[in-house]
KEKOL-888118 format. One line per field, with one value per atom (N, C-alpha, C): residue number from 1; residue in one letter; x, y negated, z; atom name. Coordinates in nm, 3 decimals. Atoms other than C-alpha are relative to their C-alpha. Layout:
N
num <- (NUM, ...)
residuo <- (A, ...)
x <- (X, ...)
y <- (Y, ...)
z <- (Z, ...)
atomo <- (CA, ...)
This chain:
119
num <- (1, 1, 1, 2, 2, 2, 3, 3, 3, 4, 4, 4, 5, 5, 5, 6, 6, 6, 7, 7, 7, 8, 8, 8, 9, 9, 9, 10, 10, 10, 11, 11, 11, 12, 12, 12, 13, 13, 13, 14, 14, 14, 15, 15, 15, 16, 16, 16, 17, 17, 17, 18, 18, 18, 19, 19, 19, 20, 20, 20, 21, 21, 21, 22, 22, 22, 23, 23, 23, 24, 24, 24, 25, 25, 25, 26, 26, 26, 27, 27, 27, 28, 28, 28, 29, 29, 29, 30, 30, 30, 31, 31, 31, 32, 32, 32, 33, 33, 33, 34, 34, 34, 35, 35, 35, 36, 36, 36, 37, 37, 37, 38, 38, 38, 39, 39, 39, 40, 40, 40, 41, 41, 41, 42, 42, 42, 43, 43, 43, 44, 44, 44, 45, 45, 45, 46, 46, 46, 47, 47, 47, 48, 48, 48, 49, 49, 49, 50, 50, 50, 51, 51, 51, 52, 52, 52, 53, 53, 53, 54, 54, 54, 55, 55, 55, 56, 56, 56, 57, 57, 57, 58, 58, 58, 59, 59, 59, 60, 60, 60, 61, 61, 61, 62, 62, 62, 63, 63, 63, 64, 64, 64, 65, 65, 65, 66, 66, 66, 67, 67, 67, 68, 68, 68, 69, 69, 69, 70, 70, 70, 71, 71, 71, 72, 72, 72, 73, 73, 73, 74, 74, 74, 75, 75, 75, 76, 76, 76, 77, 77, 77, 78, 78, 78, 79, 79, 79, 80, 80, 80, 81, 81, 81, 82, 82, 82, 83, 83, 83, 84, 84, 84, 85, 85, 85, 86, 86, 86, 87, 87, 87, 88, 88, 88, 89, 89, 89, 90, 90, 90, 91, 91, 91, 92, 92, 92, 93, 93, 93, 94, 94, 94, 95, 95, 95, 96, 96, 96, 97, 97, 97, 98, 98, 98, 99, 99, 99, 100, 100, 100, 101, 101, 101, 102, 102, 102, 103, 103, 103, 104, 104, 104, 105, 105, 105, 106, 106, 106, 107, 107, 107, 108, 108, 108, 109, 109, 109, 110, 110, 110, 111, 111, 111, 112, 112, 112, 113, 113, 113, 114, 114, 114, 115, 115, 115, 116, 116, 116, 117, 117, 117, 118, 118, 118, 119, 119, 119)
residuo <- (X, X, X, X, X, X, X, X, X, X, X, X, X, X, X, X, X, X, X, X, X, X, X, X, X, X, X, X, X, X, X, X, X, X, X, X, X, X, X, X, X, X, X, X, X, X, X, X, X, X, X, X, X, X, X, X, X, X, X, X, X, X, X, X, X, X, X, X, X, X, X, X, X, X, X, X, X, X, X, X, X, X, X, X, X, X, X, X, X, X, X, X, X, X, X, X, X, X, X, X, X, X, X, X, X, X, X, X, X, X, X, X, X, X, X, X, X, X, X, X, X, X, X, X, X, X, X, X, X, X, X, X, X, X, X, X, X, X, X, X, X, X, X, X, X, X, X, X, X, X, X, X, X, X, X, X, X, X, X, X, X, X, X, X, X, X, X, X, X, X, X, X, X, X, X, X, X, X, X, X, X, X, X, X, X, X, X, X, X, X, X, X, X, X, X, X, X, X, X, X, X, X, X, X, X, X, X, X, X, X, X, X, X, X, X, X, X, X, X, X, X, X, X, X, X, X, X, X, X, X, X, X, X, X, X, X, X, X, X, X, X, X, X, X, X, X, X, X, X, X, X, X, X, X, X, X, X, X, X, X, X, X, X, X, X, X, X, X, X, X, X, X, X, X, X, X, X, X, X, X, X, X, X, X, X, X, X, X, X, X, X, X, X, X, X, X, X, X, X, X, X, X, X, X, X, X, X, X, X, X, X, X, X, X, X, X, X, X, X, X, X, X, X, X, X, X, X, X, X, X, X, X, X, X, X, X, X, X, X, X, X, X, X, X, X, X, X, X, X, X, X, X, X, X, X, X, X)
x <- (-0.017, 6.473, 0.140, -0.171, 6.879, -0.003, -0.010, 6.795, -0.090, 0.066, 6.755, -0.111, 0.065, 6.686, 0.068, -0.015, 6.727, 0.021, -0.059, 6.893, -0.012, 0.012, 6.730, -0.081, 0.043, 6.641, -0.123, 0.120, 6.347, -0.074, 0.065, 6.221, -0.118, 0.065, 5.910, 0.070, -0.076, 6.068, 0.157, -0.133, 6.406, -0.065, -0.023, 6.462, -0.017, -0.020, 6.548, -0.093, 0.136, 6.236, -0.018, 0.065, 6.077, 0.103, -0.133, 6.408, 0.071, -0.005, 6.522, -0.080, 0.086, 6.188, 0.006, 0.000, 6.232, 0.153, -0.124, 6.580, 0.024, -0.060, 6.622, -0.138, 0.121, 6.427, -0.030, 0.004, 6.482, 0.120, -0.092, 6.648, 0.174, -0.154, 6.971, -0.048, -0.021, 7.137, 0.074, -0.083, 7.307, -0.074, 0.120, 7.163, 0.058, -0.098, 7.273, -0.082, 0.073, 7.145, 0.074, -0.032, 7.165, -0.028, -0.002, 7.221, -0.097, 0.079, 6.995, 0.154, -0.120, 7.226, 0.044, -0.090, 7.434, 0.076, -0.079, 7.647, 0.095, -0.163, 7.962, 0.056, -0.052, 7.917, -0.047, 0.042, 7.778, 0.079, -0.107, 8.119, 0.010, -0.004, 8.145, -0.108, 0.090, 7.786, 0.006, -0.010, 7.864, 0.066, -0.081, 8.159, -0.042, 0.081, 7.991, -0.071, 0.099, 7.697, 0.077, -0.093, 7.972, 0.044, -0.117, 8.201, -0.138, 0.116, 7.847, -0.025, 0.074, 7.743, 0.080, -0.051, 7.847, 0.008, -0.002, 7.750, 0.056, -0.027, 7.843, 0.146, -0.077, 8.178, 0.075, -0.051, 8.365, 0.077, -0.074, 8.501, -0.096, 0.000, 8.515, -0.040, 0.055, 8.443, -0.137, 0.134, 8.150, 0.001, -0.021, 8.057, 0.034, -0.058, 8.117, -0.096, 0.108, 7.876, -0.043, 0.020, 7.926, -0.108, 0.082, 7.678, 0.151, -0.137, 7.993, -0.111, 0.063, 7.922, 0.097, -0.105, 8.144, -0.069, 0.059, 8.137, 0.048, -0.053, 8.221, 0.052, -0.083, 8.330, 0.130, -0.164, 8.648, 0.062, -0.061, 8.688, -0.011, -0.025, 8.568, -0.022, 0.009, 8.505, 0.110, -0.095, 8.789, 0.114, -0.048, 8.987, -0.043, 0.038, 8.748, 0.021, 0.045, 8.700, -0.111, 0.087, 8.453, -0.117, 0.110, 8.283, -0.049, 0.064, 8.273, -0.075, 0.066, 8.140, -0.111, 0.134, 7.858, -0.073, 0.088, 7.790, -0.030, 0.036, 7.766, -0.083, 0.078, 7.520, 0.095, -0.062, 7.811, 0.039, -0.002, 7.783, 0.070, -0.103, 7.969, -0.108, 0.070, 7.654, -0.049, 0.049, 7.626, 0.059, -0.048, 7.651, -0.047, 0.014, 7.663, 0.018, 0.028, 7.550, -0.021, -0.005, 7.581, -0.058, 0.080, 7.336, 0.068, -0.047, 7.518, -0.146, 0.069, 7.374, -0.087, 0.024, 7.283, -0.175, 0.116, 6.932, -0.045, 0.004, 6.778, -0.055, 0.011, 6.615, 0.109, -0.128, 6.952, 0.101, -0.054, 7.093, -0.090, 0.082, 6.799, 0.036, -0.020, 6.860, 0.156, -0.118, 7.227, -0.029, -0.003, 7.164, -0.058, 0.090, 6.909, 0.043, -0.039, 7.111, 0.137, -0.093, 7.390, -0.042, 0.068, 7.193, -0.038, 0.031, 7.089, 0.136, -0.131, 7.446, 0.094, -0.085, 7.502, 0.000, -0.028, 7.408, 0.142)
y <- (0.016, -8.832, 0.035, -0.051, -8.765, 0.164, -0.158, -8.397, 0.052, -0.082, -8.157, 0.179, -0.132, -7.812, -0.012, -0.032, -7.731, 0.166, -0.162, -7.366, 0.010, 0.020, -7.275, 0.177, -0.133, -6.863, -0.032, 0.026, -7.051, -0.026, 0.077, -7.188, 0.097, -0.126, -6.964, -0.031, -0.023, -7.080, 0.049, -0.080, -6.950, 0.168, -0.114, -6.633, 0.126, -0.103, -6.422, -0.029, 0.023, -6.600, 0.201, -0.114, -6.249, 0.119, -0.107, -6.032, -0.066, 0.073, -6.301, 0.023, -0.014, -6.274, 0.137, -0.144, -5.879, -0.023, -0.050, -5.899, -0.086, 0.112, -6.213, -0.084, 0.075, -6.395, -0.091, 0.124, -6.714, 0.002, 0.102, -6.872, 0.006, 0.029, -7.015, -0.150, 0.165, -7.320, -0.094, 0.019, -7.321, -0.025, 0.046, -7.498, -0.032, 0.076, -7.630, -0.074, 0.031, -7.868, -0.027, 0.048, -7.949, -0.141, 0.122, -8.327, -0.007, 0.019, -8.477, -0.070, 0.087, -8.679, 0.085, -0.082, -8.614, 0.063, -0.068, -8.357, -0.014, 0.005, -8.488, -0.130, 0.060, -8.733, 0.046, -0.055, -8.501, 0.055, 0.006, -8.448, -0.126, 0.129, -8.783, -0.039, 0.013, -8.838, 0.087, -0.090, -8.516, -0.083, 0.060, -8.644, -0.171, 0.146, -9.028, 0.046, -0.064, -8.838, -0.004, -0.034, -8.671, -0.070, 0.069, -8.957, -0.135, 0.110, -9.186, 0.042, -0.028, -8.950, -0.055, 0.048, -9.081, 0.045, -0.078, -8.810, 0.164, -0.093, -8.530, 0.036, -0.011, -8.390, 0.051, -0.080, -8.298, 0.072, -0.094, -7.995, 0.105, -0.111, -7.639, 0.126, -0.125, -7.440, -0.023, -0.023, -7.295, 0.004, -0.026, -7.238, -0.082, 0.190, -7.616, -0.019, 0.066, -7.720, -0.144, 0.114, -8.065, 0.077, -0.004, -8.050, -0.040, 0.012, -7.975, -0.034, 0.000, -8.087, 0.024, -0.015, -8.016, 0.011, -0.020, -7.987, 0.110, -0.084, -7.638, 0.021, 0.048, -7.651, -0.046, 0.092, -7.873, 0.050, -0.053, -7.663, 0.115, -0.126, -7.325, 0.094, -0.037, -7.222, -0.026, 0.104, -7.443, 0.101, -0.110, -7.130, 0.057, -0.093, -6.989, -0.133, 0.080, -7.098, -0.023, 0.042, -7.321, 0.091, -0.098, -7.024, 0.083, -0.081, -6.825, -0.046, 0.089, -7.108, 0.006, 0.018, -7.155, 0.135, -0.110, -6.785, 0.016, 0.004, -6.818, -0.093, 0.083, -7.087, -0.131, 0.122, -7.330, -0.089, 0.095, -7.653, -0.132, 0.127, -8.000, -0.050, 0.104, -8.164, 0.087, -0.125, -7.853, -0.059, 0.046, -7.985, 0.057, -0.075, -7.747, -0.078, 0.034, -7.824, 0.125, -0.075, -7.641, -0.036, 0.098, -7.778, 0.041, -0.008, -7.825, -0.068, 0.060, -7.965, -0.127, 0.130, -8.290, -0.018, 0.037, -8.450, 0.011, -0.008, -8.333, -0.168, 0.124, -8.694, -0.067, 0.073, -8.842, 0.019, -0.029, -8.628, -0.013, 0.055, -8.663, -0.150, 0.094, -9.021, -0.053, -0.012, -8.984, 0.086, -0.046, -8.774, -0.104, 0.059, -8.972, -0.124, 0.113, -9.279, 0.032, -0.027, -9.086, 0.050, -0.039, -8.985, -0.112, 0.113, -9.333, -0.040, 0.061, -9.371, 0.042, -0.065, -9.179, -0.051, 0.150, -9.434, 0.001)
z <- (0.145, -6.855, -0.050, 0.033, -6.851, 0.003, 0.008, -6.794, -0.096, 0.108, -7.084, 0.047, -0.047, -6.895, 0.166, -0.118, -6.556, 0.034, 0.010, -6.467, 0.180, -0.218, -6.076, -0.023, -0.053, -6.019, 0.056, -0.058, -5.837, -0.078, 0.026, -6.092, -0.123, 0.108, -6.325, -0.128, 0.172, -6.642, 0.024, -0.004, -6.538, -0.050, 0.054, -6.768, 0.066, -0.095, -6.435, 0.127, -0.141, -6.198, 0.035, -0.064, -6.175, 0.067, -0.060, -6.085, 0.097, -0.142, -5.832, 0.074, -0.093, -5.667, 0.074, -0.081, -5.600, 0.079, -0.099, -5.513, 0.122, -0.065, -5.333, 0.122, -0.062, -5.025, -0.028, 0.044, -5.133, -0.162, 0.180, -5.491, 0.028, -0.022, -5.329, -0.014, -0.054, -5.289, -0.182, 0.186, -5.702, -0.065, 0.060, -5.926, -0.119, 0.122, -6.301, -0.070, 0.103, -6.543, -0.090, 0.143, -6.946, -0.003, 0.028, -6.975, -0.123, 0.088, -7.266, -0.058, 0.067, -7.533, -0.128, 0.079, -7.830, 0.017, -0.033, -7.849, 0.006, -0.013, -7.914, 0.152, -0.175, -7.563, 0.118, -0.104, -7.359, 0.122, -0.067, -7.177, 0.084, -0.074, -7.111, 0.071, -0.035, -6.995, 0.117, -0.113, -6.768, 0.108, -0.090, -6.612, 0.044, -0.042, -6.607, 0.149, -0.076, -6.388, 0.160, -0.112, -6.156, 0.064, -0.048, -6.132, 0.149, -0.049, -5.995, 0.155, -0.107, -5.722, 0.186, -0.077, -5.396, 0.129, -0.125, -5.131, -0.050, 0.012, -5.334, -0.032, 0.009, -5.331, -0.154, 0.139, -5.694, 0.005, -0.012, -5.651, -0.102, 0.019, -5.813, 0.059, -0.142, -5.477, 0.021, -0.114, -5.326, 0.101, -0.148, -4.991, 0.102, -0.114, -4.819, 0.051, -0.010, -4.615, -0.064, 0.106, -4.826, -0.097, 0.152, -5.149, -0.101, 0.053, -5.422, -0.142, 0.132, -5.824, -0.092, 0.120, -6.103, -0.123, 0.166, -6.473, -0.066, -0.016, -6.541, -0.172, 0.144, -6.919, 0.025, -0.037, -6.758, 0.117, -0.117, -6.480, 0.027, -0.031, -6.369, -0.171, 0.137, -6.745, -0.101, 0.166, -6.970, -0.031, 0.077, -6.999, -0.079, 0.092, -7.230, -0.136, 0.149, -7.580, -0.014, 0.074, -7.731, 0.010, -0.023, -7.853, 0.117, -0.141, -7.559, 0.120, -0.091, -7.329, -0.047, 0.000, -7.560, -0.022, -0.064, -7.567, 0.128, -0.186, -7.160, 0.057, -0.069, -7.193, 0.039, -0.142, -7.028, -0.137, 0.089, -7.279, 0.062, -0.077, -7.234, 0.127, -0.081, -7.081, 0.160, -0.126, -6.799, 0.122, -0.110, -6.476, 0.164, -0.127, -6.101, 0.073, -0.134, -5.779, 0.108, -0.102, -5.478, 0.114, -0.104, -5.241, 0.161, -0.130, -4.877, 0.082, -0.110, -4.567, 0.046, -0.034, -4.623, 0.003, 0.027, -4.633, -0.132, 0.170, -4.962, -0.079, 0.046, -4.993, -0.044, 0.003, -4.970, -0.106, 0.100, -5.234, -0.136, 0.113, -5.458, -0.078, 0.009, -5.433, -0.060, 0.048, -5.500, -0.174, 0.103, -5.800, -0.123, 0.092, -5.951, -0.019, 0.052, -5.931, -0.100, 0.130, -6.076, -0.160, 0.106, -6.394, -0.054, 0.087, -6.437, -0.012, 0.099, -6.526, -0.074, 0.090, -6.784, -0.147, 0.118, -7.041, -0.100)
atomo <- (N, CA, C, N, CA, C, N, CA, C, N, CA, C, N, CA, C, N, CA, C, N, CA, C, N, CA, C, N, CA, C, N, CA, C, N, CA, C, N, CA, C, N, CA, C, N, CA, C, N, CA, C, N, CA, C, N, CA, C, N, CA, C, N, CA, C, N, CA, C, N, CA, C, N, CA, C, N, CA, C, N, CA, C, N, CA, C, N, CA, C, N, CA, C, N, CA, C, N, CA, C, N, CA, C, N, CA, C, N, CA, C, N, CA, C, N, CA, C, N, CA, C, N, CA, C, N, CA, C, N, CA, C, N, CA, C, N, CA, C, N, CA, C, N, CA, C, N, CA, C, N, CA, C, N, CA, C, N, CA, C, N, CA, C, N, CA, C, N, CA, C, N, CA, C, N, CA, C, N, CA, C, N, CA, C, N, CA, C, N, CA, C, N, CA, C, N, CA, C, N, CA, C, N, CA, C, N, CA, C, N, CA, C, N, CA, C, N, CA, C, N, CA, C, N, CA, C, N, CA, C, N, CA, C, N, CA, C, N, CA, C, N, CA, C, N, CA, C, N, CA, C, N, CA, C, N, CA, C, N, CA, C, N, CA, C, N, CA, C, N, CA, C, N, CA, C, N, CA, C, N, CA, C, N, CA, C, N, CA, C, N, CA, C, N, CA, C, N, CA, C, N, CA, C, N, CA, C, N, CA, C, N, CA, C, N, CA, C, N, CA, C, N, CA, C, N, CA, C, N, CA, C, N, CA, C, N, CA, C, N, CA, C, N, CA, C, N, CA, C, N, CA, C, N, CA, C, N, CA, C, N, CA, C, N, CA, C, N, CA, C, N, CA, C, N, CA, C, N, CA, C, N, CA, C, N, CA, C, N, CA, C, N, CA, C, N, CA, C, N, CA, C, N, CA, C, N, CA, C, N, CA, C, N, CA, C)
């Protein structure tokens, strides 16, 4: 219920499902979602989310075998402007995952308790 959209190459309602499928064997491990909420606390609700998770690492980098999460608006994006973020799709409540190694149950479970605390 805390998630507005979900952004996964795997997924058929992703925009680019059918051009992932030719190019790619699998999706990947990147993933993003749109928080639900008002707009003007959807920053805070992001970073709430982030700050909850307890197996996932908060970083900016890819490529860890950790599972990394960030809020890319405040980090790999906050050089742009306003406008240019929300032409790129990248909104306050946007929140990346990089799925590492761990047990996906385990991170499910981590996620989903971090989402119930974005209240």
């Amino acid at each position: 219920p805390a998630v507005e959209r979900v952004h996964y190459p795997g997924l058929d309602s992703h925009p680019q499902h059918a051009l992932a499928r030719r190019q790619q064997q699998a999706a990947g491990a990147v993933l993003s979602f749109d928080l639900r909420g008002p707009a003007d606390d959807l920053r805070r609700r992001a970073w709430r989310a982030i700050d909850a998770t307890r197996l996932m690492s908060i970083t900016a980098n890819l490529g860890d075998t950790r599972t990394t999460i960030t809020h890319p608006a405040s980090t790999t994006h906050s050089r742009l402007s306003a406008q240019q973020r929300q032409e790129a799709g990248i909104g306050e409540g946007l929140v990346r995952i990089a799925v590492g190694l761990e047990a996906v149950a385990d991170l499910q479970q981590d996620l989903g308790s971090a989402l119930g605390a974005t209240g």
